[in-house]
N, C-alpha and C positions, 0 to 999 in steps of 0.2 A: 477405593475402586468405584467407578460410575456405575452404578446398576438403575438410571435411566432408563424410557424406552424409546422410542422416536418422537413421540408427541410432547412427550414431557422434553425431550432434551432440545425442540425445535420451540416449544415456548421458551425455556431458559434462555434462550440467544435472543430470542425478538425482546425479551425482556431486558436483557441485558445491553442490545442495539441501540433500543429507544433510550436508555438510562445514561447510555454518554460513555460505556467503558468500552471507548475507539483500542483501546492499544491491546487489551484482552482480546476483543472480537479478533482482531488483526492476530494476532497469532495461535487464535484458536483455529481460526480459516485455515490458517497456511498445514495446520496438523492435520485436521481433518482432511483436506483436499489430500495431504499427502498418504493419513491411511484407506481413506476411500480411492488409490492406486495402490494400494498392497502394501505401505512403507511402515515405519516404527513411528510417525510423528514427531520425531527429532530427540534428541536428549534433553532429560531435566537436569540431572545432575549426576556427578559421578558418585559411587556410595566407597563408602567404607573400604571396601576392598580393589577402588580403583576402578570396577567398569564400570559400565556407564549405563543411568539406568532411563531406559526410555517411555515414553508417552505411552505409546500403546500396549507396552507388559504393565506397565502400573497404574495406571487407570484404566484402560480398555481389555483387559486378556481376555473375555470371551465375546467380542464385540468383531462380527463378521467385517468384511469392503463392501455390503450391502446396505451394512446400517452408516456409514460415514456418509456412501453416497446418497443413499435417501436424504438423510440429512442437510445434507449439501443443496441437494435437488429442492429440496423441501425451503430451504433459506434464502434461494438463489443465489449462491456461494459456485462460485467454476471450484471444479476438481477434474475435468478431461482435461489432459494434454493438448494446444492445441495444436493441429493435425499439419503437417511440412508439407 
């Protein structure tokens, strides 16, 4: 479980930006962006019993859509939909 706060979880990324891990960052984004709109962050994998267990029950469960989009906002990462 992350239990990060924003400043810590927003050095982790630059840290990890500048270090070269492109394919990490890249789908870290696309989670966050998606639970900073309310979403599960996608599935990791399915468990034991077949369902399916996702991003934001098993890392993030007490982690608001405040703190992704700070986050977001904070790395300059888009997470708004853009607008039709």
């Amino acid at each position: 479980m992350n239990q990060f706060n924003i400043p810590e979880t927003v050095m982790r990324y630059r840290t990890l930006e500048m270090h070269g891990g492109e394919s990490t960052i890249r789908e870290v984004r696309m989670q966050y962006a998606d639970m900073a709109n309310g979403g599960d962050g996608g599935m990791l994998w399915l468990g034991d019993d077949g369902s399916e267990v996702v991003c934001r029950q098993h890392n993030y469960p007490d982690k608001s859509d405040s703190f992704f989009q700070e986050v977001c906002d904070l790395l300059g990462w888009q997470w708004l939909a853009p607008q039709q």
